[in-house]
C-alpha positions as CSV (number, residue, x, y, z in Angstrom):
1,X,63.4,56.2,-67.5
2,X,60.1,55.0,-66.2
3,X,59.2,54.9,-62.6
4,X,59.3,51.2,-63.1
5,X,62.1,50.5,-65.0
6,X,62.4,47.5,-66.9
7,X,65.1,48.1,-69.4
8,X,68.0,45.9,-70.2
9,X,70.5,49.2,-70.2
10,X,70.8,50.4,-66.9
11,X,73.8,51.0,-64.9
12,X,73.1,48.8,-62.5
13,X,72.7,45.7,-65.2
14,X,75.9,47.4,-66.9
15,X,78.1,47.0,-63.9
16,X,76.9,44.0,-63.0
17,X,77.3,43.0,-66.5
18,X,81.3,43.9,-66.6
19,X,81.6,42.1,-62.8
20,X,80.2,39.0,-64.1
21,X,83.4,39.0,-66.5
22,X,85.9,39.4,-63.3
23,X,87.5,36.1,-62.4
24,X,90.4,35.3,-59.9
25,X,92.5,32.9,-62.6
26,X,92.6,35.9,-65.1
27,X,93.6,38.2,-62.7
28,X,97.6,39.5,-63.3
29,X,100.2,39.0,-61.0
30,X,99.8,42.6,-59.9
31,X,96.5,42.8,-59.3
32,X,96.8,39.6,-56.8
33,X,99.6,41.3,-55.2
34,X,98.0,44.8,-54.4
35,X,94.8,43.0,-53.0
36,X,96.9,41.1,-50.7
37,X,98.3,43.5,-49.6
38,X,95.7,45.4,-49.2
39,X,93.4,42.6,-47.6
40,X,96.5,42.1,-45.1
41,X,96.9,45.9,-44.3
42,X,92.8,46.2,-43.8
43,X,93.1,43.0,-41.1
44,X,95.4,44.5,-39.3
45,X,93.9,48.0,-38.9
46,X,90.8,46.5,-38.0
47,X,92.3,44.3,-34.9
48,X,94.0,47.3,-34.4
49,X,90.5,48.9,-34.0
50,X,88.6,46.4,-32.2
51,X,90.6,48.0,-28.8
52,X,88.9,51.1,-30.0
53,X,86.2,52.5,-27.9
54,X,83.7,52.8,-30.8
55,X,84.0,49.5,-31.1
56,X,82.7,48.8,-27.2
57,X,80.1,50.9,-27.4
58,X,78.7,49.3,-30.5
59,X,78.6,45.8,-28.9
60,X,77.2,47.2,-25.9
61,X,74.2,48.6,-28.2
62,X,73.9,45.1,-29.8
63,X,74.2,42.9,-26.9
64,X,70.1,42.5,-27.4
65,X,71.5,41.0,-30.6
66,X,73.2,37.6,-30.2
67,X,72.3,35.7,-32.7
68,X,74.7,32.9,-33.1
69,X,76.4,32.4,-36.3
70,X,79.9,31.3,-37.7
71,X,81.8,34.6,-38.1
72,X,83.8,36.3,-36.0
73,X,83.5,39.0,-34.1
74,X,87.5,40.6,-33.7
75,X,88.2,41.4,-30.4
76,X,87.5,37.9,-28.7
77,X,86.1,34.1,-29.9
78,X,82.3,35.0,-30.4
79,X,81.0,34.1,-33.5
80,X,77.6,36.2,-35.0
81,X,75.4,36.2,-37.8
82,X,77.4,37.7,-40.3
83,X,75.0,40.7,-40.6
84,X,76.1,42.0,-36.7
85,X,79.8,40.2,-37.2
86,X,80.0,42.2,-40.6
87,X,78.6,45.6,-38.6
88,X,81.2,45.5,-35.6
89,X,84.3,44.3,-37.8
90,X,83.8,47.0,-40.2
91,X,83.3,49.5,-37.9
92,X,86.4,48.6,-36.2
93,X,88.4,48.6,-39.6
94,X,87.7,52.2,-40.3
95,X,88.1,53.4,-36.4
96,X,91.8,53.9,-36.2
97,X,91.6,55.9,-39.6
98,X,94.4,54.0,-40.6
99,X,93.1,52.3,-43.7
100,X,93.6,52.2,-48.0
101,X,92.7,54.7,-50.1
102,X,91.8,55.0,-53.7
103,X,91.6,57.9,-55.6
104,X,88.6,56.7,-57.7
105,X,86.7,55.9,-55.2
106,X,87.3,59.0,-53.0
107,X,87.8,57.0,-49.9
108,X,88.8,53.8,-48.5
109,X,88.2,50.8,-50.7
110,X,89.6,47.8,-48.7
111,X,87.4,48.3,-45.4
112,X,84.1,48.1,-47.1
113,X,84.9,44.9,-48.6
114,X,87.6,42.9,-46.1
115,X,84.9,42.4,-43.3
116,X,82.4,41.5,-45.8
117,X,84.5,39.0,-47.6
118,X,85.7,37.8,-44.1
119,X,82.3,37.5,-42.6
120,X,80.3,35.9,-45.3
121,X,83.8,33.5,-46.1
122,X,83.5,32.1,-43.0
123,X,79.9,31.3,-43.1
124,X,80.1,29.7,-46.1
125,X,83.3,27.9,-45.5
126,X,84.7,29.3,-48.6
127,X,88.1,29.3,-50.3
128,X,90.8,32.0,-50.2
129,X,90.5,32.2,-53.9
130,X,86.5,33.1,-53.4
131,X,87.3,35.5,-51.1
132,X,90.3,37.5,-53.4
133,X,87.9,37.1,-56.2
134,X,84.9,38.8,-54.6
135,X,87.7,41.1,-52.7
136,X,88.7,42.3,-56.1
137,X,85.2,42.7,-58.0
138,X,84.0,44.7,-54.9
139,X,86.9,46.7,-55.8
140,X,85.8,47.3,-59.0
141,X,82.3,48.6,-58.7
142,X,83.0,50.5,-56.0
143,X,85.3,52.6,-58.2
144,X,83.4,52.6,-61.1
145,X,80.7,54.2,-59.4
146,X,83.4,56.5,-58.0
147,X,84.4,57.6,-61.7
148,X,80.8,58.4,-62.3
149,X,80.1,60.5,-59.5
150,X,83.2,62.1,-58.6
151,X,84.5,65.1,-57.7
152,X,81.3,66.7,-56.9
153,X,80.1,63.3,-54.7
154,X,83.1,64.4,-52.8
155,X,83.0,67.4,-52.6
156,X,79.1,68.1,-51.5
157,X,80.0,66.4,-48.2
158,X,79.1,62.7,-48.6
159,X,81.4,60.5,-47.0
160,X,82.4,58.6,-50.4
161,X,83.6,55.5,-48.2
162,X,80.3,54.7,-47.3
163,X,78.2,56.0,-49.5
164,X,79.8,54.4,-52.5
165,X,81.1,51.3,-50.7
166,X,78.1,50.2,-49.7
167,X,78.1,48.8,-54.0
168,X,82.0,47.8,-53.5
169,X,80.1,45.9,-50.1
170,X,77.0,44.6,-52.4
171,X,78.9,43.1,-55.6
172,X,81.6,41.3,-53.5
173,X,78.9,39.8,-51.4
174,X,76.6,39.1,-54.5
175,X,80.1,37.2,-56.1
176,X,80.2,34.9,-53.0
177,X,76.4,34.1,-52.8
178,X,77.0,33.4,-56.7
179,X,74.2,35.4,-57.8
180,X,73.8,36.1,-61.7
181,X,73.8,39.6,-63.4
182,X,70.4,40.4,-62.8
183,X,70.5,39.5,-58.9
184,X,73.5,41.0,-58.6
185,X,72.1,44.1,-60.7
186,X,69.1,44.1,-58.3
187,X,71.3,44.2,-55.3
188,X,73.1,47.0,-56.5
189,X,69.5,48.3,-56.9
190,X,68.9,47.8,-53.1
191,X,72.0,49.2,-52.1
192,X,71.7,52.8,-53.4
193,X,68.4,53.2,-50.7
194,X,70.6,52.3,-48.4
195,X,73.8,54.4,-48.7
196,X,74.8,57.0,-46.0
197,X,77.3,59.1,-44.6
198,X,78.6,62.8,-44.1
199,X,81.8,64.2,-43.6
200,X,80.4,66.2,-40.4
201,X,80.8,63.3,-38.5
202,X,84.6,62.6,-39.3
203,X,86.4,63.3,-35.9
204,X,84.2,61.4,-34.1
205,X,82.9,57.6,-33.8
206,X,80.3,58.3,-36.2
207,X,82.6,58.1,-38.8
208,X,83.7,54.1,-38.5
209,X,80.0,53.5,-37.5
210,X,79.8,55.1,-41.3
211,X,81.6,51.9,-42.7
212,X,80.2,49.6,-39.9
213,X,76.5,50.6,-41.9
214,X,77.9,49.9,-45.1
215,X,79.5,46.7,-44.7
216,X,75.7,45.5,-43.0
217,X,73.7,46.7,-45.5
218,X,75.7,46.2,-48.6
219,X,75.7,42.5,-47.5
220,X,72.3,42.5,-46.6
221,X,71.6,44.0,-49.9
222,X,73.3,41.0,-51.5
223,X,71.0,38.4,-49.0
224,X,68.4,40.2,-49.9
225,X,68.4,40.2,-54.2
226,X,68.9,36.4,-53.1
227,X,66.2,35.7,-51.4
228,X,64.0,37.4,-54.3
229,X,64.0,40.8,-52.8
230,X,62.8,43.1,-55.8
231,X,64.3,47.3,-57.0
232,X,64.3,49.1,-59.6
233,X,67.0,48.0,-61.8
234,X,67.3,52.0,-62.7
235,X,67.5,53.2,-59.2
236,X,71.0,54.9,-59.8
237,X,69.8,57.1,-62.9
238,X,66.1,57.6,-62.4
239,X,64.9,60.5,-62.4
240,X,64.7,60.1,-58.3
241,X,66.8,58.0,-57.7
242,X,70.9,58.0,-56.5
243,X,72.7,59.6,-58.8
244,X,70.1,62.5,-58.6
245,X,69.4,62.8,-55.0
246,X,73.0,62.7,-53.7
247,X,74.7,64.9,-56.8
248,X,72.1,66.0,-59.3
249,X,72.0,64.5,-62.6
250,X,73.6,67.6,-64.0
251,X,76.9,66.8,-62.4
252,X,77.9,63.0,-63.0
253,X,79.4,61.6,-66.0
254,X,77.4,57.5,-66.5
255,X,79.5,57.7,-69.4
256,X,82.5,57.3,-67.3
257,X,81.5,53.7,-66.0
258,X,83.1,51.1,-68.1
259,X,85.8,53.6,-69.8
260,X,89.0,52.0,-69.8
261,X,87.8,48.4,-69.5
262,X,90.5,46.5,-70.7
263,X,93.3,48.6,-69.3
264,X,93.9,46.9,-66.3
265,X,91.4,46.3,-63.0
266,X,91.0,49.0,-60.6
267,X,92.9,47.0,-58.0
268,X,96.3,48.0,-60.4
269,X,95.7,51.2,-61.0
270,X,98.5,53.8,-59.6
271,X,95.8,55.9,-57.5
272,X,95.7,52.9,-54.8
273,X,97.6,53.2,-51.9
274,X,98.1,51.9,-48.2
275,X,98.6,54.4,-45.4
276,X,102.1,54.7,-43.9
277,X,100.9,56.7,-41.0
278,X,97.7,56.2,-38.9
279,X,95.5,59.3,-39.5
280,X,93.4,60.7,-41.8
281,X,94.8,60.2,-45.7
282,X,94.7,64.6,-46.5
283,X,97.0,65.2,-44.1
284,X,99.8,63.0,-45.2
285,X,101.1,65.1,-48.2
286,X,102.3,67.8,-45.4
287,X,103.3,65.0,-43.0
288,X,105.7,64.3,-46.0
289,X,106.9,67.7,-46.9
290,X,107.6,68.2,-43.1
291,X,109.6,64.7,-42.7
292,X,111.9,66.3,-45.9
293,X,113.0,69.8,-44.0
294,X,113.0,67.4,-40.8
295,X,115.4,65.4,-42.5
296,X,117.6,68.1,-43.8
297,X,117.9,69.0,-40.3
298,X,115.5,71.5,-38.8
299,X,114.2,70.9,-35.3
300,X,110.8,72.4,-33.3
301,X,113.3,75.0,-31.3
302,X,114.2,76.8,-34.7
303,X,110.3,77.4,-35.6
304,X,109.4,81.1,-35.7
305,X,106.3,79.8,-38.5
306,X,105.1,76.9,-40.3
307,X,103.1,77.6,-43.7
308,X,101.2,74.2,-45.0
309,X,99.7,74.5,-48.6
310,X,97.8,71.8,-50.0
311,X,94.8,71.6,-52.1
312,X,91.6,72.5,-51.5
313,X,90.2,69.1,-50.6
314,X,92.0,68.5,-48.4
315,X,91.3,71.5,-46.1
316,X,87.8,71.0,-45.1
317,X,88.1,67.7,-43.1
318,X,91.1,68.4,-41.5
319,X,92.5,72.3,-41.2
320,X,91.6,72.0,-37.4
321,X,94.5,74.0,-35.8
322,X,92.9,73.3,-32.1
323,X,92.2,69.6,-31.8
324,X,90.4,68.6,-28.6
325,X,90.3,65.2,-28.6
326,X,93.0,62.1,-29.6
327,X,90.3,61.4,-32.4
328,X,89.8,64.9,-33.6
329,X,93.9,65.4,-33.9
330,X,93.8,62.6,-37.1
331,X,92.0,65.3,-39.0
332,X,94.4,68.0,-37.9
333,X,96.9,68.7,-40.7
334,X,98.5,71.1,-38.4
335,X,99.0,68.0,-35.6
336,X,100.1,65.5,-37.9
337,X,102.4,68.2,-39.0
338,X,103.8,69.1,-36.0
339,X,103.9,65.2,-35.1
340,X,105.9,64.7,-37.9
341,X,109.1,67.5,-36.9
342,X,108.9,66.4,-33.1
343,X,109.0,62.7,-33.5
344,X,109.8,61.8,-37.3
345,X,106.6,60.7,-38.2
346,X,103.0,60.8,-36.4
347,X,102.8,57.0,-34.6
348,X,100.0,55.3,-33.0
349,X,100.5,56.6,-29.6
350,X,100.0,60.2,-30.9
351,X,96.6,59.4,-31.4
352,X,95.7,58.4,-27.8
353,X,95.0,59.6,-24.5
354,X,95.8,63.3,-24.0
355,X,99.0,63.1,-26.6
356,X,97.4,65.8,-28.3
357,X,97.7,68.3,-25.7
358,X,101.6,68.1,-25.1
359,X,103.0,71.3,-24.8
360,X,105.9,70.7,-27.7
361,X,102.8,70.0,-30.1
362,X,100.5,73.1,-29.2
363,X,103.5,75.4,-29.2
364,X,103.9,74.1,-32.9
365,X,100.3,74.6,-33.8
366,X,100.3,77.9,-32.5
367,X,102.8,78.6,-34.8
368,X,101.3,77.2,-38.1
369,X,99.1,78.6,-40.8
370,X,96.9,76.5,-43.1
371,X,96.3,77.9,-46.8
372,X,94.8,76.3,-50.1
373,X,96.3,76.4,-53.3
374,X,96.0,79.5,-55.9
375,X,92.6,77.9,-57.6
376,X,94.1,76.8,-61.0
377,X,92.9,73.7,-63.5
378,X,95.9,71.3,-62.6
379,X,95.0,72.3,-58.5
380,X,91.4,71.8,-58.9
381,X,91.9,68.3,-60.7
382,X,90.1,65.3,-59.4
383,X,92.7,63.3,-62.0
384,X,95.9,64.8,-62.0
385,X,98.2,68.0,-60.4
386,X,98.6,68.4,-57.1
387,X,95.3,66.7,-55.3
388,X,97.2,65.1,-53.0
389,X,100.5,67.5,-52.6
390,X,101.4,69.5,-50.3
391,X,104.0,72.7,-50.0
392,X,106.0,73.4,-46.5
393,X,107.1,76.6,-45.4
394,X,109.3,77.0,-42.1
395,X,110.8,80.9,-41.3
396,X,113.3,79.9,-38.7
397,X,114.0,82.1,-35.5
398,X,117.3,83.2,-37.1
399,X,115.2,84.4,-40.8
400,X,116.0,81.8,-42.6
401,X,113.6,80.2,-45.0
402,X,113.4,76.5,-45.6
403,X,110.8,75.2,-48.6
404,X,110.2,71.5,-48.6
405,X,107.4,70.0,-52.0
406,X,105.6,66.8,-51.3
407,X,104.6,65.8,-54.8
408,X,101.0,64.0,-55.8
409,X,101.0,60.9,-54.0
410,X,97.9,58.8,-52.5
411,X,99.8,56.6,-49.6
412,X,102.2,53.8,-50.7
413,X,101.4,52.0,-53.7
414,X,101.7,52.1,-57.6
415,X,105.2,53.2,-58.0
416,X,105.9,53.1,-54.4
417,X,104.5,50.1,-52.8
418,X,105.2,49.4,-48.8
419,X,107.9,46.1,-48.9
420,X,107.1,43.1,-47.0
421,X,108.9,44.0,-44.3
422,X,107.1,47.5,-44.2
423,X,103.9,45.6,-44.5
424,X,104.7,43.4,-41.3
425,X,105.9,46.0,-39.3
426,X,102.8,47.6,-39.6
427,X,100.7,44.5,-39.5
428,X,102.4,43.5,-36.3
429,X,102.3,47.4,-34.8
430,X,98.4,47.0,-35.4
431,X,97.7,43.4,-35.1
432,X,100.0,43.4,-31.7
433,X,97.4,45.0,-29.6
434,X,95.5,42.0,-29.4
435,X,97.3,39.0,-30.5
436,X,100.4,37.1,-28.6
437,X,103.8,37.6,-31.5
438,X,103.6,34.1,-32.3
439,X,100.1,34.9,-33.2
440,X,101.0,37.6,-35.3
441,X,103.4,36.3,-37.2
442,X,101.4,32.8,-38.4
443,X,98.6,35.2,-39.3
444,X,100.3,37.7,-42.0
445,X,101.7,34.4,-43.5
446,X,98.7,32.9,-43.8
447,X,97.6,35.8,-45.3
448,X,100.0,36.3,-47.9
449,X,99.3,32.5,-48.8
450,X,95.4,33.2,-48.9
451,X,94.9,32.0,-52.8
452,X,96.0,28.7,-51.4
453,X,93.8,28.4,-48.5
454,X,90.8,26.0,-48.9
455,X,88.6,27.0,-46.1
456,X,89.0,30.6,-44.8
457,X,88.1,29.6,-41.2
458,X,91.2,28.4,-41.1
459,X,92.6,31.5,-40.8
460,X,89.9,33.5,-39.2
461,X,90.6,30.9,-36.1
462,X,94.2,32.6,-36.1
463,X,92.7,36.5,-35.3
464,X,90.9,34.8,-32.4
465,X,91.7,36.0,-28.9
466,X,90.8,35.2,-25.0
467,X,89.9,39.0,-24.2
468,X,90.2,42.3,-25.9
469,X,93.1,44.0,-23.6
């Protein structure tokens, strides 16, 4: 590939090529369904996270910043530009680490796209329908990339959320501005200079500021191929460019782009699931094992030890037996763990103030070991085995020894989807830090109705609130 690419065959054209093909009165029952769902779940987490600290500081940096615009900003009745509206909203999606997952992707698909869709909907006075359609086709290249990249993307430390939603970000903002396949090719173009992200930062408010940065720039991206803003249309696979500087050309498979078109959207594919409990998606395959033995009726007085095995993955991010702050306990396996036998499942309130430090919990963590699994080819799978499954092992004061096997599982979904009711009772546990019950309630309907909606400010005037409390 030259240094100035020009040819017709380049990822970027590719995927924009297959997007272009996406549209919301073809899309199957299921696929509506699970980006509902999804879109409502990523609302809710994100007024959940406007109360968030993060999310304070943020404005605080951008009160220099008020440009007046007609999105807006959760937390209050300011409307922005949707660049800065876009910034703070995502930011505040991912800060409770409460979000969807997708195991394509490697991350959280649903908050690099929700406050873009929201944002730029509102602007434009757009439809519900516009907004699920360029909901779902951000879903789909942000996924696609994640087939091409992953593992190693993963794996080398890049915060996949980020640094592969800022395309998810780009192509559902390039659906709503309308732009063709070669603008929207060019934005995807834009985008890879401006992905970023490490997993260093998880544990602290870098992280959400992660997704806050990718929601900006993959819109801006999108404003930008508009306005005539010129890439190179190789940038992904040139011999500099993305795919090379954040994995090595050596280790990702282009070929793996467009396989499986025509078996279903991303959006319905099994690996896409919401979160049940509000911290970081590794630990919740122990959370799970520990709620079994919990159930069969062990209690914290009978611990002598706790053994958690899971895989690999999963340990780098979040095997942190000592956590020292509310934030740094969502990437503890060993808290959520212990959260999980104390009080039957790790809740909100466990993730503020100085709930970390109780002395139940620390006795617990004192008492638990973290191990990986025996490296074998179903552990090490990015597709298959045990990725997302976790063993339990509890020795009892007495000698006993209770086993407990959480099977492969990303969150609730495929198989296993959250009900209605689960939905709202989350939606409401979240959305109920900021808005009056009344208010709660009209929203998640209007939500579930949003293919019918004819102008999306309609329900954006329903997350709207006197004062953050």
């Amino acid at each position: 590939m030259s240094d100035t690419a020009t040819s017709t065959s380049t990822i970027a054209l590719a995927l924009a090529g297959h997007l272009a093909t996406l549209k919301v009165a073809d899309f199957s029952d299921r696929a509506r369904r699970v980006a509902i769902d999804c879109i409502i779940d990523t609302i809710g987490v994100s007024l959940l996270g406007a109360t968030e600290p993060v999310v304070s500081v943020l404005q605080q940096a951008l009160a220099g910043d008020r440009t007046q615009g007609r999105a807006l900003v959760l937390g209050g009745r300011r409307r922005a530009g949707v660049l800065e509206a876009a910034f703070i909203n995502g930011t505040a999606s991912h800060a409770a680490d409460y979000d969807d997952m997708a195991h394509a992707m490697g991350g959280h698909p649903s908050v690099t796209l929700v406050p873009v869709i929201f944002a730029l909907g509102e602007s434009l006075g757009a439809s519900g329908a516009a907004l699920l359609e360029a909901y779902v086709v951000g879903f789909e290249a942000e996924c696609r990339i994640g087939h091409v990249v992953n593992p190693d993307h993963y794996e080398r430390g890049w915060h996949p959320t980020s640094t592969i939603g800022v395309f998810g970000a780009t192509a559902a903002a390039a659906r709503l501005l309308r732009l063709d396949v070669p603008a929207t090719a060019t934005a995807l173009a834009i985008a890879a200079s401006l992905a970023s992200g490490v997993k260093a930062n998880f544990g602290t408010m870098t992280k959400p500021l992660h997704v806050g940065q990718c929601v900006r720039n993959g819109l801006m991206a999108a404003q930008l191929a508009q306005g005539g803003f010129t890439a190179n249309p190789g940038a992904l696979e040139h011999k500099q460019g993305w795919f090379a500087a954040y994995d090595g050309l050596a280790n990702v498979h282009p070929e793996r782009l467009l396989q499986g078109v025509g078996d279903g959207l991303e959006v319905e594919q099994e690996s896409v699931g919401v979160k049940q409990f509000p911290c970081c998606g590794s630990t919740h395959p122990a959370v799970r094992g520990m709620l079994a033995l919990r159930a069969q009726g062990l209690v914290p007085r009978d611990v002598e030890t706790i053994e958690i095995k899971t895989n690999r993955r999963r340990l780098p991010h979040t095997h942190n037996p000592n956590p020292q702050s509310a934030l740094g306990a969502k990437f503890s396996i060993q808290y959520a763990t212990a959260r999980a036998l104390i009080d039957g499942a790790p809740r909100l309130r466990h993730f503020e103030g100085e709930a970390f430090l109780e002395p139940a919990v620390r006795e617990l963590l004192a008492k638990t070991s973290v191990a990986a699994y025996p490296p074998t080819e179903a552990a090490d799978s990015h597709e298959e085995g045990n990725e997302m499954a976790a063993d339990i092992t509890v020795v009892t004061r007495d000698g006993k020894t209770l086993h407990a096997h959480a099977p492969h599982q990303l969150g609730r979904g495929g198989k296993d989807p959250m009900s209605q009711a689960e939905m709202f009772e989350k939606y409401s546990d979240c959305a109920g830090r900021l808005l009056p019950e009344a208010q709660v309630a009209a929203s998640f309907e209007e939500l579930l109705r949003l293919e019918e909606c004819r102008d999306v400010g309609a329900i954006a005037r329903l997350f709207e609130v006197e004062e953050t409390r």
